[in-house]
Each structure stands twice: as C-alpha cells, then as structure tokens.
N, C-alpha and C positions, 0 to 999 in steps of 0.2 A: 355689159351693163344692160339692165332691163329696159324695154322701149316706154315713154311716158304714154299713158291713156289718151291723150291729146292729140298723138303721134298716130292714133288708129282712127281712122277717117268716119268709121261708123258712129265713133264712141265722141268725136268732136261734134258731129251732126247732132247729135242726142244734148249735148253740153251746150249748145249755142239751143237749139230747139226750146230748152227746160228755159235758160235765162228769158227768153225770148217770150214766153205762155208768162212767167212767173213776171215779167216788167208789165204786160197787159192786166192782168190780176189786179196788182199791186196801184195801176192806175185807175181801174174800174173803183178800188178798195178806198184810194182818197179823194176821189170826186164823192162817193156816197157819205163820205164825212163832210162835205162844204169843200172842200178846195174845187178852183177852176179847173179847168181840163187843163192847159197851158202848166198850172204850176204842178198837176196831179203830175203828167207825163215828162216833163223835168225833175222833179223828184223822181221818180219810179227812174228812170232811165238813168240818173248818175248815179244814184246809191245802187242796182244792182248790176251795173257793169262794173263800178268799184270792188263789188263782192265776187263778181264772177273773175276778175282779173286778181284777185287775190288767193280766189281757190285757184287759177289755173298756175299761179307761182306758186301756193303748196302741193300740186301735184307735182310740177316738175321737179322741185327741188326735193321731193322723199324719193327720188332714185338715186340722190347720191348721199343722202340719212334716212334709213328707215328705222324707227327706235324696235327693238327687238320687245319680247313679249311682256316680260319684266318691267319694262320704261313704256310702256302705250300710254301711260297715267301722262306723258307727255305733249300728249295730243289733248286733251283738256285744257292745259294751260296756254297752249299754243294754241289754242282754238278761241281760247278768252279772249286773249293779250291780242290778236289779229282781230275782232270783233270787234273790240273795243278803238283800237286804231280805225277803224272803218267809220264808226260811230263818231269819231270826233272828226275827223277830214268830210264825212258828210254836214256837220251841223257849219264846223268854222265856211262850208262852202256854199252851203244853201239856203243857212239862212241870211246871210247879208246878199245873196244874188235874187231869192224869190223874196226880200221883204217887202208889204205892200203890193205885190199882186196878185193877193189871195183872194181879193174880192172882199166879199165879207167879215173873212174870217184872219185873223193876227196868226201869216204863218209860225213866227218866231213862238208866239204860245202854244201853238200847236203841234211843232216839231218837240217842245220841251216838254210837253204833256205824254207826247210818246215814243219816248225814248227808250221807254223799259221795253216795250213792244219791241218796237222797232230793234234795240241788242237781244232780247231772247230771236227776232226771227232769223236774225246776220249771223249768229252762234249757230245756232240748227242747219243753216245752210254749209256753214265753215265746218260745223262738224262732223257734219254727212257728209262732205267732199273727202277730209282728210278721212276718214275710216274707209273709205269707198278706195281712195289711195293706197291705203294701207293693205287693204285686199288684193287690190292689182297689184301691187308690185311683190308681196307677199308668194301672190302666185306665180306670177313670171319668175323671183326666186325661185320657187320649188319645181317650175317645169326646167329651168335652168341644168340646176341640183340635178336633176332627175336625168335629165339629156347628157350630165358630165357624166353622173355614174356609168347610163347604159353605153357609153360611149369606150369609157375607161374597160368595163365588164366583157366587151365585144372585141376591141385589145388587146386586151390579156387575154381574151378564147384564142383568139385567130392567132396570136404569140402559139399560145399550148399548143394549138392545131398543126404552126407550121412548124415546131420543136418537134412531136410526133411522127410528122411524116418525114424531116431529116432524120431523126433517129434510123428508122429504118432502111435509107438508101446504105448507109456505110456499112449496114450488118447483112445485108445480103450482097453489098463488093467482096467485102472480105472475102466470104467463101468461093466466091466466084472467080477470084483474084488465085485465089490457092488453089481450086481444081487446074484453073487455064497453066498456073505454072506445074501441077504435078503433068500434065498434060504434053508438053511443048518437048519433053524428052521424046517421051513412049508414042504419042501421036499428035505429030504436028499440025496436020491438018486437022484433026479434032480441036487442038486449042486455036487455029484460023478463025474454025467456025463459033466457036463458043465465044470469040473477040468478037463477031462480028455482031453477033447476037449480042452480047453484052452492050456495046454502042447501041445500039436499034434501042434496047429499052433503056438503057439512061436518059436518050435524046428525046424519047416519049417521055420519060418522069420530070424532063426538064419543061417542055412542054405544058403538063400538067400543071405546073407550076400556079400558073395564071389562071385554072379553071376552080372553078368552086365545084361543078359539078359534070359529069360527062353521062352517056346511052350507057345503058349496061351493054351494049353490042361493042364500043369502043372500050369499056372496061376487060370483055371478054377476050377481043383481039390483044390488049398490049398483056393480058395474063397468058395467052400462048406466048409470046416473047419469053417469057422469063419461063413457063415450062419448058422450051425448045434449050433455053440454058442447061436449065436440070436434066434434061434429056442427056446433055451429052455430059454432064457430070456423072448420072449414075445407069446410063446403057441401057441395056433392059431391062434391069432391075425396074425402072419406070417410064408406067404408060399410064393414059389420064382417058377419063373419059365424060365430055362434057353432052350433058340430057338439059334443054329449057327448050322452054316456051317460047317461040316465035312474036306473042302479042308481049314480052316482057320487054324484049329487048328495044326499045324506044325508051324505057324508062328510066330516070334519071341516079344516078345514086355518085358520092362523092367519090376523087378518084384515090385510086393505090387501095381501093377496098379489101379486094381479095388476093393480092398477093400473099400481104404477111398470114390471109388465113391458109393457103394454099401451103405457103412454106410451113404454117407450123403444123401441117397436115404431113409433109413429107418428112418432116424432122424425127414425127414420131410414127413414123410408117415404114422409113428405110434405116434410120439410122443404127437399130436395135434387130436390125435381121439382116442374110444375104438372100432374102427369097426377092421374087419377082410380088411386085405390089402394084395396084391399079388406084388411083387417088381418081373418086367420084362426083361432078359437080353439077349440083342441079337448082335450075334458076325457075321460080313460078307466079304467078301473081295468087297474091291470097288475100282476097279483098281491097282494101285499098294499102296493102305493102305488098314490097316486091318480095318475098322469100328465097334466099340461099343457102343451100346446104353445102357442106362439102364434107365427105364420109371416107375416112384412112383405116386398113387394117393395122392392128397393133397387137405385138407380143404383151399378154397382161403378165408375163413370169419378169420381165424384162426393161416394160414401160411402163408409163406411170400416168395416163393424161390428165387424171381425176385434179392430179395437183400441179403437173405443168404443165400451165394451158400458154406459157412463153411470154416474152413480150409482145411480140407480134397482137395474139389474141385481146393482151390487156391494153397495148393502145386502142385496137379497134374499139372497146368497150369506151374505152375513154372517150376517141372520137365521139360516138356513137350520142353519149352522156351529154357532150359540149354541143353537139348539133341539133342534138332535138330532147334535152333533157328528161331521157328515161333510162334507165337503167336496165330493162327487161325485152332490149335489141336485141341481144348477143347472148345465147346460149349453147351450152356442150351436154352431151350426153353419151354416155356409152351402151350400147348394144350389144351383146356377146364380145365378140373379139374387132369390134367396127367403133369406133370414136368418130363421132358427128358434131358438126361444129353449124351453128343454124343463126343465121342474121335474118334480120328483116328492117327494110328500109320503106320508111313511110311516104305516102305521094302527094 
C-alpha cells in the first residue's frame, strides 16, 4: 500500500504552512470588507481548518480508492458534494456563534451574500487537494509497479543464471566420472589423483556459489584445477599455456567463466585428433574491459567450430547477455587451422 502524502514530513510541513498563509489572507480579506478582526479570525480559522481536515481525509482515503483514468470525472463530483457539506456546517455554525458581533455590519447578510465566493473558493481548494492526490499516489503506483517488475526481472535473471551455471557442473562430472573409472583398472594412481583433483574443484565451484564475482587471478587458479583433471585424462596429448597481464589480474569478472570456454576449446582440439595439442590463454586489459582469448588447434577435414561453438560457449553468451545486456561479449573466429574464442568483460 502506497504511503499517504501526510505521512512524508516535508509534504505535511508544506500542507499545514499553505492552510496557515491561506487563514491569515482570508482574515486580512474580511476585516477589508467591515468585519471586526475578532469575527474576521474566527471565520478564517473554522472554515479553513474544516477544509483543510477534509482535504486531509481525502487524501488519506484515495490510498485505498483511487478512481482509475476512465472514472477521474469522479473527482468532480466528489469534490462538489464535499464543498458543498463544508459550506453548510460552516453557515449552520457561524452564523448563529458570530451573530451580532460584527460590529457594524449584519454578519448573517454577509455570510449569505457570499456564499457563491466562498463554495467556488472551498471547491478549488478540495479540488487541488484531491488531483494533487491523485498524482501522488498515481505515482507511488507506478514506482511500485516499476520496483515489482524490476524485482520479478532480477529473479528470473539470477533463476537463468543459476540454471546456467548448474547445467554445467553435471556435464563436465560426467566425463570426469568416466575417465577416473576408465582409469582405476590400467592406472590407479592416475584415477587417486584425478579424484583428488576432482574434489579440490567441486569444493571451489561449491564455494563460488555465494560469490557474484571473483579476481580473474582466483578465476585463473581454480581453471588449473580442472586443467590438472584433463591433464590426466588425456596425457600428453595436452599442455596449456597460460600469457596475461599481471595489472589484469585484480580485475573482477563472474565466476566459472572460463572453464566451459576452455573445455569447449579442448573438446574441439583433442577430440578429432591423436596429435599432441597446446590450448592458449591470454588475458589483457583493453581499455576499460578485461579481454580473453583462448586459441585451440583444429582438424578443419574433421571439425567443425564455425557451427559447434557447444553449450558451454552459448551459456557464456547468455551469461554474458543477462549480466550486462549486450550481445557483442563473446566472439569466435577462426584463423587458419587455430579457432579463437575472445570474451571481453567490462569494468
């Protein structure tokens, strides 16, 4: 429920100030017509605390009816109909309490002489209150509105984002789960170590969990974790070689970044050859984004990157979309027999 204008301490100072200027006016106004000061500042004083206690029970009460655009023609007649109640509680009260001490002048003539005055001034007041209402709480509505959607939108991101990064803890067990068991026969100690390495980077990804953002120097280390796995998955077959920038690594970027690009680096580096492969990773500051490349040899008779850039790469993209809404983060390209996969995280 919207807070009422009354309710904001600024807006109540301003509300008592105005009635306050407006009863001194209003008594200057019928002393200069013949009334005494005595009956000017008794008039002034009950008829507009009456108006100002009536606008401040239509403000409070359109927080819990405010006529929508179509029904505003509501506020007219609501504005009449209160006006006019005002106008008679003022005469049945004032004129039998000030009769006879107007001095010279017959206040009961005088009150009925300007009546018509006096409802056009009571309407204009009641009708500026209630539109002035109608604005406030119109827009405490819409900042409402506004604060549920971005709320709901943020949500559903941070949903998408942690749907994204579970997807990939299970697709990189798997395989990891299959090497340690092809392993456990022909070398046990290889699958020791490849368990033990497997723990180390779970307990990091569990970790991660809670961080929105990490160093790319902490991104760096828990990506040897999982290259040390694939190490002893595919032997020599692969060695890595990691090139950055020392001022880079302080700089922030979300975590589990680079694995799935690393993995979908090796996926189409080893899995389509038995040659020995070297997977390239180079981190730089290029103005205000961090730049990373990562660069896999590929059989082009055999592979295909042009069009399987994997899930892995399309999460990241996706990430990438929901984090900072652009689409133009995450690019591939291929160079002779070299597929290069190039992020850039802004700071």
């Amino acid at each position: 429920m919207a807070k009422t204008p009354l309710s904001t301490g600024k807006f109540l100072l301003i509300f008592i100030s105005w009635w306050a200027i407006w009863a001194l006016m209003q008594t200057s106004l019928l002393i200069g017509f013949g009334l005494t000061t005595g009956t000017s500042l008794a008039d002034s004083v009950f008829s507009n605390t009456l108006v100002a206690l009536c606008c401040g029970f239509i403000s409070n009460n359109m927080q819990f009816y405010l006529p929508k655009k179509e029904r505003y023609w509501y506020i007219l007649f609501i504005s009449m109909g209160i006006s006019l109640l005002v106008l008679i509680v003022c005469k049945a009260t004032l004129v039998p309490l000030l009769r006879g001490k107007t001095g010279e002048m017959d206040y009961a003539l005088f009150f009925s002489r300007s009546m018509a005055v006096r409802y056009n001034v009571i309407f204009l007041q009641v009708a500026c209150m209630s539109i002035l209402s109608v604005l406030w709480y119109s827009s405490e509505e819409e900042q409402e509105n506004r604060q549920r959607r971005n709320d709901a939108e943020r949500l559903a991101k941070e949903a998408e984002l942690f749907k994204l990064r579970q997807q990939l803890a299970p697709h990189f067990l798997f395989n990891s789960l299959n090497s340690i068991s092809a392993l456990i026969g022909s070398s046990p100690e290889q699958a020791r170590t490849m368990i033990q390495h497997l723990s180390d980077f779970l307990r990091g990804n569990l970790r991660k969990e809670e961080q929105q953002w990490v160093p790319l120097s902490e991104e760096l280390q828990y990506l040897e974790l999982y290259l040390d796995i694939e190490k002893v998955r595919f032997g020599h077959r692969l060695s890595t070689e990691l090139d950055y920038d020392p001022a880079c690594l302080d700089r922030r970027l979300p975590p589990m970044l680079l694995q799935p690009i690393v993995e979908n680096a090796i996926k189409f580096g080893l899995y389509d050859t038995t040659e020995a492969v070297t997977i390239v990773i180079r981190a730089r500051l290029e103005g205000d984004y961090v730049r990373i490349e990562v660069e896999n040899p590929f059989d082009p008779e055999t592979s295909r990157p042009k069009k399987g850039t994997g899930f892995g790469l399309t999460s990241i993209q996706r990430r990438l979309y929901l984090l900072f809404a652009r689409p133009d983060l995450l690019e591939t390209r291929v160079d002779n027999n070299l597929f290069i996969t190039i992020v850039k995280i802004p700071q």
